[in-house]
N, CA, C and O atoms as a GROMACS GRO file, in nm:
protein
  516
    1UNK      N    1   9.880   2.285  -3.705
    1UNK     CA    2   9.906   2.229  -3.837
    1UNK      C    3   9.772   2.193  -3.903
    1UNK      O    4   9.689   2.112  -3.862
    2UNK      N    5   9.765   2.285  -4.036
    2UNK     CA    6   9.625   2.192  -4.102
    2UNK      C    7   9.599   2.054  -4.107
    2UNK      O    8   9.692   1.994  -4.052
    3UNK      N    9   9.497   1.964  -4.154
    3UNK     CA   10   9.500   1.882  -4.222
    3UNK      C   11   9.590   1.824  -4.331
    3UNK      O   12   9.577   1.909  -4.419
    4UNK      N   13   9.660   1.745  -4.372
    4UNK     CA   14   9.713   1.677  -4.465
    4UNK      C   15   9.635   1.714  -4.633
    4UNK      O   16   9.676   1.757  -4.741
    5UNK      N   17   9.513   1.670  -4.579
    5UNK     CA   18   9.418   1.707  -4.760
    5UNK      C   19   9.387   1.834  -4.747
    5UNK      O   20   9.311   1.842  -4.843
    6UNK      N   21   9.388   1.939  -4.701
    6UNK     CA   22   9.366   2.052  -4.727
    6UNK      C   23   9.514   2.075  -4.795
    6UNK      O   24   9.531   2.101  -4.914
    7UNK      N   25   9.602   2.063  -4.711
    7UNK     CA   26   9.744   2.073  -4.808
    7UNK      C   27   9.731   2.015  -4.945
    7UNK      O   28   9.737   2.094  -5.040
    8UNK      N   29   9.715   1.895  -4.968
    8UNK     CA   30   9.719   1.795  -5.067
    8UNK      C   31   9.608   1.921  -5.196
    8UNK      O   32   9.638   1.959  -5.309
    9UNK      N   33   9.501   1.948  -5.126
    9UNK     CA   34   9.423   2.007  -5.247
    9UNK      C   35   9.450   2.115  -5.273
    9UNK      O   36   9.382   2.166  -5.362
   10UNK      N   37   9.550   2.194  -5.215
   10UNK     CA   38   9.565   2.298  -5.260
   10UNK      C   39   9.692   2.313  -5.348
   10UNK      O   40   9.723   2.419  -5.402
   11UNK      N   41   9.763   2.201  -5.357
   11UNK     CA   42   9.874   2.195  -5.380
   11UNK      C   43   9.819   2.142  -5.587
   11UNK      O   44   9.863   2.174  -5.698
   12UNK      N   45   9.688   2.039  -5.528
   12UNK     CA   46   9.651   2.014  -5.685
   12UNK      C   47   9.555   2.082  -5.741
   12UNK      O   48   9.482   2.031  -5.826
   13UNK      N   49   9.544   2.203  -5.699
   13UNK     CA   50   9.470   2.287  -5.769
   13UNK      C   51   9.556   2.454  -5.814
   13UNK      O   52   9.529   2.540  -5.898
   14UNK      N   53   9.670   2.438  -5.707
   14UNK     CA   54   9.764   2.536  -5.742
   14UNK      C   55   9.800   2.594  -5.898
   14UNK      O   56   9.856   2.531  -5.988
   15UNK      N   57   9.759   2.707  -5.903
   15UNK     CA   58   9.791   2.784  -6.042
   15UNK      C   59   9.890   2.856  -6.006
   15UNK      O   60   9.899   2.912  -5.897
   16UNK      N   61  10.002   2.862  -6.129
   16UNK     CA   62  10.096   3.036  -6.047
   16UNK      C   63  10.008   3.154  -6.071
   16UNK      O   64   9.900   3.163  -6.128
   17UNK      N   65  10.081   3.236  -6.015
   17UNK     CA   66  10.014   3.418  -6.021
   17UNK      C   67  10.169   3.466  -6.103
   17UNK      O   68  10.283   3.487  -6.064
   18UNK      N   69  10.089   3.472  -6.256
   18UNK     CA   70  10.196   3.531  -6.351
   18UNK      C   71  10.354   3.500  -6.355
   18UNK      O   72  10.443   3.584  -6.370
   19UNK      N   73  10.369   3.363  -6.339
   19UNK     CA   74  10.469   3.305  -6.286
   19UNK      C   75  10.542   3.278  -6.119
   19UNK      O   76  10.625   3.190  -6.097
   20UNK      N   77  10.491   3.371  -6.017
   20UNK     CA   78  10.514   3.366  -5.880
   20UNK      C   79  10.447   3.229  -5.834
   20UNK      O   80  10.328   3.213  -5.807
   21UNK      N   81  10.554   3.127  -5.833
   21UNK     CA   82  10.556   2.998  -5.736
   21UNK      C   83  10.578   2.984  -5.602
   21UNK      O   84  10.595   2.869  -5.561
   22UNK      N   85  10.584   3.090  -5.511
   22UNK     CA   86  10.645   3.112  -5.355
   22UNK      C   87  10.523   3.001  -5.255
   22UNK      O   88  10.533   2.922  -5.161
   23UNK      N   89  10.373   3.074  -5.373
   23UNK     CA   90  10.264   2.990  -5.253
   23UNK      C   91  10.274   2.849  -5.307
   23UNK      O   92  10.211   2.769  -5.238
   24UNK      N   93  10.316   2.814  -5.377
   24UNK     CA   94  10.359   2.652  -5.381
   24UNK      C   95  10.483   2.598  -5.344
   24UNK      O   96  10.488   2.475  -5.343
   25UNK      N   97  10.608   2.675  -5.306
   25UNK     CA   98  10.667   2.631  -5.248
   25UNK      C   99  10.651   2.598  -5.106
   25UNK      O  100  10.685   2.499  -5.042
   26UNK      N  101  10.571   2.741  -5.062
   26UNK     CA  102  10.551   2.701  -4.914
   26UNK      C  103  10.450   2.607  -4.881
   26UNK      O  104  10.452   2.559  -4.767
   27UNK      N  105  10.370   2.576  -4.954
   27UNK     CA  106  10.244   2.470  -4.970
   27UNK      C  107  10.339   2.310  -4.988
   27UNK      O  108  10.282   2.211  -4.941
   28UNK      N  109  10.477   2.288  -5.054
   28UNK     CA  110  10.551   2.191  -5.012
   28UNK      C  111  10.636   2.163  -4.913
   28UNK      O  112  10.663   2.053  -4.863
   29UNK      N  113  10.673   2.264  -4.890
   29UNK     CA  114  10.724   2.255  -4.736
   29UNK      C  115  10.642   2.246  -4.592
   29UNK      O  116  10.674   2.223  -4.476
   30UNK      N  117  10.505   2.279  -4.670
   30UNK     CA  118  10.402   2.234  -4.541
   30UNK      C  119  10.394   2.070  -4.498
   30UNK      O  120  10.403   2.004  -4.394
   31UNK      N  121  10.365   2.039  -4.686
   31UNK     CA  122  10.319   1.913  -4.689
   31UNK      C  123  10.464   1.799  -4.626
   31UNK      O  124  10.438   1.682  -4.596
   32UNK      N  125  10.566   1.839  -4.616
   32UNK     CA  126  10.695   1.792  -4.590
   32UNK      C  127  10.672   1.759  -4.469
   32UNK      O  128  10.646   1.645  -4.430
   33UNK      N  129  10.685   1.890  -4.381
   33UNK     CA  130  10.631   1.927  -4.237
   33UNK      C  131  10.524   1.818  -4.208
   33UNK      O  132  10.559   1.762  -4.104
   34UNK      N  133  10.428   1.774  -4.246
   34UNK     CA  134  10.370   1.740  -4.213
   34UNK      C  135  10.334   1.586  -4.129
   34UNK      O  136  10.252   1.546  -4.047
   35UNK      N  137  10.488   1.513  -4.232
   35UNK     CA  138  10.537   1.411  -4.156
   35UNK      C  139  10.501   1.320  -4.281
   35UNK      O  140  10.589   1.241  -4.315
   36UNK      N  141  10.399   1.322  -4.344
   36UNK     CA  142  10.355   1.227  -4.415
   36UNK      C  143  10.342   1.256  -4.580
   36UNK      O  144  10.239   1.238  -4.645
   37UNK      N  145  10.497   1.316  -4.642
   37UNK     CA  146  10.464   1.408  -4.788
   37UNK      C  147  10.439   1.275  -4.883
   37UNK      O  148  10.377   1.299  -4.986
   38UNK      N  149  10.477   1.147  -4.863
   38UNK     CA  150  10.393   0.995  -4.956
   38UNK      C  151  10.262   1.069  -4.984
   38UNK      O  152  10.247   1.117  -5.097
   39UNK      N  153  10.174   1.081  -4.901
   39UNK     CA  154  10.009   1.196  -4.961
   39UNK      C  155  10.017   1.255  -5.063
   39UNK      O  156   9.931   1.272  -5.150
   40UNK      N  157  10.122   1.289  -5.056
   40UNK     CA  158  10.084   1.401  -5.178
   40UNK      C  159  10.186   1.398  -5.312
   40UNK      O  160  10.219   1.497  -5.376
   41UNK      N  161  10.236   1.231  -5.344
   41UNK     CA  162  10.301   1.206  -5.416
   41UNK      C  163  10.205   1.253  -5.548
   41UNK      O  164  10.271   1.310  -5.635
   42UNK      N  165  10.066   1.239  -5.577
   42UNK     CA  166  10.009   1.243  -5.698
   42UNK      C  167   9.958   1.358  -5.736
   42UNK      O  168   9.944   1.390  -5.854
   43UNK      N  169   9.922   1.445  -5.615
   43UNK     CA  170   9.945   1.618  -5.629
   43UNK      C  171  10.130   1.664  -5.681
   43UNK      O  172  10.133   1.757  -5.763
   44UNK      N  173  10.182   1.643  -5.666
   44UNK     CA  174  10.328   1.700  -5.668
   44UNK      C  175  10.320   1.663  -5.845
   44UNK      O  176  10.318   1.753  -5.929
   45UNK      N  177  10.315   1.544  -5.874
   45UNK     CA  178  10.296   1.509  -6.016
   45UNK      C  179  10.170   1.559  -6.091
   45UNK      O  180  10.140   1.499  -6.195
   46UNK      N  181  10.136   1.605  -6.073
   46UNK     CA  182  10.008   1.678  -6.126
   46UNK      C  183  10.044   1.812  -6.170
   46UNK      O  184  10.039   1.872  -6.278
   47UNK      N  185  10.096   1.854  -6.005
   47UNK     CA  186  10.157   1.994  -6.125
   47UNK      C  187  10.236   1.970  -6.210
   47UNK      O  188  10.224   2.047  -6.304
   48UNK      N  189  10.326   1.885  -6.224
   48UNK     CA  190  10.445   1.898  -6.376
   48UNK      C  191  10.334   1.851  -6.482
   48UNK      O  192  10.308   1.924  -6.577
   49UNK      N  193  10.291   1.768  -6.471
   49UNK     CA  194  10.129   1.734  -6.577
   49UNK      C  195  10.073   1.897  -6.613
   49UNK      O  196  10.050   1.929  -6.730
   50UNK      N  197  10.060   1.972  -6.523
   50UNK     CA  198   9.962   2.037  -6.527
   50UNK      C  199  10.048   2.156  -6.602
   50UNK      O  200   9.970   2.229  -6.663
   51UNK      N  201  10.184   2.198  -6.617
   51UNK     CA  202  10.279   2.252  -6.638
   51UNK      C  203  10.410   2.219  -6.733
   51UNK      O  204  10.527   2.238  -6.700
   52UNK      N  205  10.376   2.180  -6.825
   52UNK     CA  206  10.454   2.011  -6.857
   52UNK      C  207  10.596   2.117  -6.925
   52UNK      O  208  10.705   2.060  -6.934
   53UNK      N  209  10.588   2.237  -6.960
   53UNK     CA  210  10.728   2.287  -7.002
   53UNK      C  211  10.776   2.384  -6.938
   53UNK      O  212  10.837   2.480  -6.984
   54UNK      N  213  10.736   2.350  -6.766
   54UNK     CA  214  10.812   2.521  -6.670
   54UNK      C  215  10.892   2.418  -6.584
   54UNK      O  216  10.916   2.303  -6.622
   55UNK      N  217  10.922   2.462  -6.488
   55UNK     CA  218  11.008   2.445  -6.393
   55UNK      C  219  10.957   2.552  -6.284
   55UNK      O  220  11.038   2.571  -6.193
   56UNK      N  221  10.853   2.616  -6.279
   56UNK     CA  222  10.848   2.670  -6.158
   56UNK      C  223  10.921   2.758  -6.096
   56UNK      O  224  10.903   2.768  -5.975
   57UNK      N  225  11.029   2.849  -6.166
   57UNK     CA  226  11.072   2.883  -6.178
   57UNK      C  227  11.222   2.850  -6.060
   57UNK      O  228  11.303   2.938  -6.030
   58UNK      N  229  11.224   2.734  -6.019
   58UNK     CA  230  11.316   2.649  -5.960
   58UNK      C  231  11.222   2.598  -5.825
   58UNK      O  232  11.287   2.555  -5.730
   59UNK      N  233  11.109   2.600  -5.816
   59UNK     CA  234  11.032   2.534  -5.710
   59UNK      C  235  11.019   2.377  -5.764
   59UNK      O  236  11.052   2.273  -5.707
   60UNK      N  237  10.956   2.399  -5.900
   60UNK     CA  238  10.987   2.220  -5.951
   60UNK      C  239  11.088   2.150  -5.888
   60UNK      O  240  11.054   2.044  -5.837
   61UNK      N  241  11.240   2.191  -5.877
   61UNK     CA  242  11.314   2.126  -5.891
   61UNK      C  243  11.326   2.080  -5.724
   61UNK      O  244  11.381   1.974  -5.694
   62UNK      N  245  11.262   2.183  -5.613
   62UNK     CA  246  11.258   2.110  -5.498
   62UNK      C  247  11.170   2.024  -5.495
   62UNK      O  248  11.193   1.946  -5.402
   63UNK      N  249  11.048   1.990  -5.570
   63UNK     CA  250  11.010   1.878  -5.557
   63UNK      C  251  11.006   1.782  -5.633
   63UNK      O  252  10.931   1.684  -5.629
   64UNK      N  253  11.100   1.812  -5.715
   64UNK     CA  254  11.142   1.656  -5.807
   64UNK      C  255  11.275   1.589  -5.678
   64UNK      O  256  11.292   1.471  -5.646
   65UNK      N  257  11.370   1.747  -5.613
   65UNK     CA  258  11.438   1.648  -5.500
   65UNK      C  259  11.371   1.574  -5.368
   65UNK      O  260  11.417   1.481  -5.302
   66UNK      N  261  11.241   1.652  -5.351
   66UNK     CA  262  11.180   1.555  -5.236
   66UNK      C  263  11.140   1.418  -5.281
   66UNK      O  264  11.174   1.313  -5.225
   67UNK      N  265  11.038   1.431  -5.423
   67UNK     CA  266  11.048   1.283  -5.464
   67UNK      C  267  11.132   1.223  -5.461
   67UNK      O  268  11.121   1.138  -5.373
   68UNK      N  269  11.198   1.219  -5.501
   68UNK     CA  270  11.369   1.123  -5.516
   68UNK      C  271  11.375   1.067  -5.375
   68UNK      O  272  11.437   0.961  -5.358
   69UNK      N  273  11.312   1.132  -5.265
   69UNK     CA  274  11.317   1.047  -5.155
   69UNK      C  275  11.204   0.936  -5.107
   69UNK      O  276  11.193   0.852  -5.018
   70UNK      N  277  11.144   0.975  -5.196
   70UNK     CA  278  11.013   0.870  -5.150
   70UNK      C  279  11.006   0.756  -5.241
   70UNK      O  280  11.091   0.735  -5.327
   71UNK      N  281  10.901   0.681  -5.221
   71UNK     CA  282  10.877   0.557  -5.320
   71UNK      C  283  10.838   0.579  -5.504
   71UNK      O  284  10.769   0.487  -5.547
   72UNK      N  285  10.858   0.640  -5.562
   72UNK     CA  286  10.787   0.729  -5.645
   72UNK      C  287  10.824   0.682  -5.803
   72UNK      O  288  10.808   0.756  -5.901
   73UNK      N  289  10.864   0.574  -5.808
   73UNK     CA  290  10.933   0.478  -5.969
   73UNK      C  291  10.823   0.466  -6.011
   73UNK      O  292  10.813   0.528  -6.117
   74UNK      N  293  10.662   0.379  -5.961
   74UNK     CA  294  10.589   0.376  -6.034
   74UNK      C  295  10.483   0.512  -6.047
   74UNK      O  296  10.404   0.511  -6.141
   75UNK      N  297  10.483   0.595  -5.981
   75UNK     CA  298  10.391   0.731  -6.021
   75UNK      C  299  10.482   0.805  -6.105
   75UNK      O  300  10.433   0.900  -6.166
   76UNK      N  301  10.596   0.783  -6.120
   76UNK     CA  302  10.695   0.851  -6.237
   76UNK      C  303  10.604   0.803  -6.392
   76UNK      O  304  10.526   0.867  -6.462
   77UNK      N  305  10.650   0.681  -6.401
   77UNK     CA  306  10.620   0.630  -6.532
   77UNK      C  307  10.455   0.612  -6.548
   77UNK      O  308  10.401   0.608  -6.659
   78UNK      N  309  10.394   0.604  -6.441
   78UNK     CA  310  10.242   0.640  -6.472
   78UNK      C  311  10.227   0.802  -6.536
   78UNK      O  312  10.141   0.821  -6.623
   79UNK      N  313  10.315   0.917  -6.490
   79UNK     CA  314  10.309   1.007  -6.552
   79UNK      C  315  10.310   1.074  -6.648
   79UNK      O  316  10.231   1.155  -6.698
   80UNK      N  317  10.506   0.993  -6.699
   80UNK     CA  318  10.523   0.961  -6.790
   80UNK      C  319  10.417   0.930  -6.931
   80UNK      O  320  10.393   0.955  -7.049
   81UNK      N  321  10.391   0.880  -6.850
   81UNK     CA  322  10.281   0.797  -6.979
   81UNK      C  323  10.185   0.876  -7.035
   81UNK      O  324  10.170   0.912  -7.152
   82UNK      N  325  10.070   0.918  -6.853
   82UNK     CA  326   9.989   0.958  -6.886
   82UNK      C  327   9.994   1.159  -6.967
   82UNK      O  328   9.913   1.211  -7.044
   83UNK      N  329  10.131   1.222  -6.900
   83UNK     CA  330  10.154   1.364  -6.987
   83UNK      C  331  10.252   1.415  -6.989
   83UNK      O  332  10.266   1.531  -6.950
   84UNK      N  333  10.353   1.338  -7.039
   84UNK     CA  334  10.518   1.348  -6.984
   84UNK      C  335  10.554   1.532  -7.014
   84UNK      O  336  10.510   1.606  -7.102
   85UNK      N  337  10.649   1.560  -6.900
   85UNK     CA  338  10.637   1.662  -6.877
   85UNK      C  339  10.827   1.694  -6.874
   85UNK      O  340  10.908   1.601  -6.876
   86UNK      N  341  10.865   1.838  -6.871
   86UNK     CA  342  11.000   1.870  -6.852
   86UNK      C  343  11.058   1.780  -6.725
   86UNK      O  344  11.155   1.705  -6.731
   87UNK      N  345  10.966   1.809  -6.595
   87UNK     CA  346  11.038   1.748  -6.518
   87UNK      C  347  11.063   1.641  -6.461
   87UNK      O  348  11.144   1.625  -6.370
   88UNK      N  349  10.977   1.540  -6.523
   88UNK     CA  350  10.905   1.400  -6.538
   88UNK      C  351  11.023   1.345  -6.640
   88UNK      O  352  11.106   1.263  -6.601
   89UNK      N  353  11.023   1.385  -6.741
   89UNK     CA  354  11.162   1.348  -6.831
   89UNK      C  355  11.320   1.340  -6.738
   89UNK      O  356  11.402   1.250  -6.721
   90UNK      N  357  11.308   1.501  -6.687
   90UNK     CA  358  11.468   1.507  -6.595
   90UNK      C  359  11.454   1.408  -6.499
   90UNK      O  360  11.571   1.387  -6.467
   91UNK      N  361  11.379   1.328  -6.428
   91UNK     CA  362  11.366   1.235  -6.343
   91UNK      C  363  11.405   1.099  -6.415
   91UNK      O  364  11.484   1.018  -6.366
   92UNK      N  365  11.334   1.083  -6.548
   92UNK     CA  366  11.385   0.957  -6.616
   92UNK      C  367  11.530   0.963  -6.655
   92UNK      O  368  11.612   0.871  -6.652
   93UNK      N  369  11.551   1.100  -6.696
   93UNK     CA  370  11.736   1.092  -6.720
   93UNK      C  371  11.808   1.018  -6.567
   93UNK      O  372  11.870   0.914  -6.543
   94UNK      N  373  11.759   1.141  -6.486
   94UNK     CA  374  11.827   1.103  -6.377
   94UNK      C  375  11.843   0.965  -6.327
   94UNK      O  376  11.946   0.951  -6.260
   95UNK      N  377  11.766   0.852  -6.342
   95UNK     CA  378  11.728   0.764  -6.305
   95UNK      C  379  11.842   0.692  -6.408
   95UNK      O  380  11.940   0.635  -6.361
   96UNK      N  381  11.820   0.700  -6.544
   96UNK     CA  382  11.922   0.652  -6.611
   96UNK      C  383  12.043   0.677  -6.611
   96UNK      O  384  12.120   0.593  -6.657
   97UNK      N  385  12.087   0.792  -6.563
   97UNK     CA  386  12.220   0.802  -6.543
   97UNK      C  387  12.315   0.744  -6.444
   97UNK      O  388  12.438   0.738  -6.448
   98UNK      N  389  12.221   0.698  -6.343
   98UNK     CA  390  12.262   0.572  -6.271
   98UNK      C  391  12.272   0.452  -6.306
   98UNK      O  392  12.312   0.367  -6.226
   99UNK      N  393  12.238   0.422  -6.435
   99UNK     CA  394  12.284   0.342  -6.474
   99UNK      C  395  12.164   0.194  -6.510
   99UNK      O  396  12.193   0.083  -6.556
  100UNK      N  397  12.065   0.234  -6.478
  100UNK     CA  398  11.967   0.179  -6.461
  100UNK      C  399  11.885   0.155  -6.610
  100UNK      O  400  11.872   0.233  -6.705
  101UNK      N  401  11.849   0.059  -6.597
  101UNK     CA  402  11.788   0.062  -6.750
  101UNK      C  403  11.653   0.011  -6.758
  101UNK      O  404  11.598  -0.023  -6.863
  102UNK      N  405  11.580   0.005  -6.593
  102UNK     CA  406  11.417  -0.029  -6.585
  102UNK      C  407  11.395   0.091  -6.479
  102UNK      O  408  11.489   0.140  -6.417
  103UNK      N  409  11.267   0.131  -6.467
  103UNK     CA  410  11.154   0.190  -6.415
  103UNK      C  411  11.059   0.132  -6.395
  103UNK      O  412  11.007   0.073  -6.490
  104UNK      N  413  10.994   0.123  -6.252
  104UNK     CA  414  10.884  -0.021  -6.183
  104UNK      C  415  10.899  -0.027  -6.280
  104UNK      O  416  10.866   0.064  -6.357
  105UNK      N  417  10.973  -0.175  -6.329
  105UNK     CA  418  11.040  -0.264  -6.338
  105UNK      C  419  10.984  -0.230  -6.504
  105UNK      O  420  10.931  -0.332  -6.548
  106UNK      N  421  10.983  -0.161  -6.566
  106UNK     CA  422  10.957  -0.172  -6.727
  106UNK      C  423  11.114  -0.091  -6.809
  106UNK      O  424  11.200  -0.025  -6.752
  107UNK      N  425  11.108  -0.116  -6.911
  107UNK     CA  426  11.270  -0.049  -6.982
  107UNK      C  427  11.244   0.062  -7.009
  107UNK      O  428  11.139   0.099  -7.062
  108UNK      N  429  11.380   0.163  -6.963
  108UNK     CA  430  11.355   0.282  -7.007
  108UNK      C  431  11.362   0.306  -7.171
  108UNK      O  432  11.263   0.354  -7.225
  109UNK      N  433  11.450   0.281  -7.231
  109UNK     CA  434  11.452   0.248  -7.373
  109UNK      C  435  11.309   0.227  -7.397
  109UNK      O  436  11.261   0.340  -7.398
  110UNK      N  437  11.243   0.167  -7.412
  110UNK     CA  438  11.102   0.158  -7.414
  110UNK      C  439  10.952   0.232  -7.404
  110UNK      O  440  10.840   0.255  -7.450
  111UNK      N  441  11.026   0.244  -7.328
  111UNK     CA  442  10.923   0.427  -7.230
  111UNK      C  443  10.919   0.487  -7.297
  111UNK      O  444  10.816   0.516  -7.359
  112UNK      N  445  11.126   0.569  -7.331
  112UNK     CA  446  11.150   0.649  -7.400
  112UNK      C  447  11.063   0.643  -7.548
  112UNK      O  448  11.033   0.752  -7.596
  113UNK      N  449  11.029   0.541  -7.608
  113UNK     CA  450  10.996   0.552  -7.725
  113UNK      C  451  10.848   0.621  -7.710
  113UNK      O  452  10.793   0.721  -7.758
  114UNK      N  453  10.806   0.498  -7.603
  114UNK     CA  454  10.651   0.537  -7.544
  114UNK      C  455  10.631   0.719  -7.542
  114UNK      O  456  10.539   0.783  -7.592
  115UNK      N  457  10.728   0.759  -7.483
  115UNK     CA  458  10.704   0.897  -7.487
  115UNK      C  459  10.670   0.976  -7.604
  115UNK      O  460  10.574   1.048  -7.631
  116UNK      N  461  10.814   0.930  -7.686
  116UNK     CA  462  10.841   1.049  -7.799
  116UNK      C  463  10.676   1.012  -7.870
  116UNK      O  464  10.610   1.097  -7.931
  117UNK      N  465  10.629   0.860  -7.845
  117UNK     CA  466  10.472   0.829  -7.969
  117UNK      C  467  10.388   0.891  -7.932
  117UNK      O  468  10.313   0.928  -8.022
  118UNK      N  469  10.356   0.933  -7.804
  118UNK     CA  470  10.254   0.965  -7.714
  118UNK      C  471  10.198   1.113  -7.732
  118UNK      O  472  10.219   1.201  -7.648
  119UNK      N  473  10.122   1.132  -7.850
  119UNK     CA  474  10.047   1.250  -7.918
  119UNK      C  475  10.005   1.380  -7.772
  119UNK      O  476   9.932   1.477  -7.793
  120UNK      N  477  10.073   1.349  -7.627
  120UNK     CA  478  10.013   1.458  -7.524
  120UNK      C  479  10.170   1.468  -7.505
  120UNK      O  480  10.216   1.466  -7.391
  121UNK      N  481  10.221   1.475  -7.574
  121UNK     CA  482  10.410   1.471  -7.574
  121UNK      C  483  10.434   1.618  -7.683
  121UNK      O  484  10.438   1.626  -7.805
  122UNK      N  485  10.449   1.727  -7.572
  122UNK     CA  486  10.468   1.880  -7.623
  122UNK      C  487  10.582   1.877  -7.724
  122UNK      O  488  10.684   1.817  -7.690
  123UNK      N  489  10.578   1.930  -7.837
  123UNK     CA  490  10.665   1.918  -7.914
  123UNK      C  491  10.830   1.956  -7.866
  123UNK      O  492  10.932   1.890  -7.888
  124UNK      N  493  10.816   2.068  -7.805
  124UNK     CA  494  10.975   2.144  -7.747
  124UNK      C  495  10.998   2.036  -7.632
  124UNK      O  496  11.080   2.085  -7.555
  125UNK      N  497  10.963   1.919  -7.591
  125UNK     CA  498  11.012   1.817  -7.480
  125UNK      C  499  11.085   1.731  -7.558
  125UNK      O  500  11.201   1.720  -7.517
  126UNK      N  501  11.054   1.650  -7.678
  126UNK     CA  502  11.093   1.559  -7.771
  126UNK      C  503  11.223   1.566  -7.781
  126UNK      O  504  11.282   1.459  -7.798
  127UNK      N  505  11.307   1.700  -7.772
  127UNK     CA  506  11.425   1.690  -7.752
  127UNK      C  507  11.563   1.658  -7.631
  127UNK      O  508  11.682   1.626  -7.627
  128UNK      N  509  11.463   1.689  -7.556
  128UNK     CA  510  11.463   1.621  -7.390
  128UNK      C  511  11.504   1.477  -7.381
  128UNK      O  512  11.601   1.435  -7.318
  129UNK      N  513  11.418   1.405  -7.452
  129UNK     CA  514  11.435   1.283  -7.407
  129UNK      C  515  11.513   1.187  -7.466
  129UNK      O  516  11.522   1.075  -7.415
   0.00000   0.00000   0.00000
């Protein structure tokens, strides 16, 4: 098994090849494997930053479900903030549809606005949220 940060950096430097996401899927299932995927909570968010209107062509969506298992409320809304993204949004729905109406511990109502003001907020997302 590699290192942990060799995973971690390759995962935040990952570009697709003309849309082919396979070497980043398997680059998350390493980091899974690895015992310790908390590491690489701020790589995983980086790519939707880095990607803010794909989906990966459904690889995003396995790692918006691995987050969901980890500690990950406040690197959401740090994201949020800092380049809210397609799948960074579907996480805040999701979160609200439980019924919930804070994120580490701030209002989503709030956020939400935060978002739509937030001039690194892609125009085709605005309807997202």
């Amino acid at each position: 098994m590699r290192p942990i940060d060799e995973i971690i950096s390759e995962i935040e430097s990952y570009e697709s090849d003309d849309g082919n996401w396979l070497r980043l899927d398997e680059l998350v299932t390493e980091l899974w494997e690895s015992g310790n995927p908390e590491n690489g909570i701020d790589a995983m968010f980086k790519i939707f930053e880095n990607n803010p209107t794909d989906d990966g062509a459904g690889v995003f969506w396995s790692i918006l479900h691995g987050l969901e298992t980890l500690e990950y409320e406040q690197k959401l809304y740090d994201s949020l903030m800092e380049k809210p993204s397609h799948m960074t949004i579907a996480m805040l729905k999701r979160i609200e549809n439980t019924e919930s109406e804070t994120i580490a511990g701030k209002s989503i109502s709030e956020l939400k606005d935060l978002i739509k003001n937030n001039p690194k907020t892609k125009t085709e997302l605005l309807d997202e949220i």
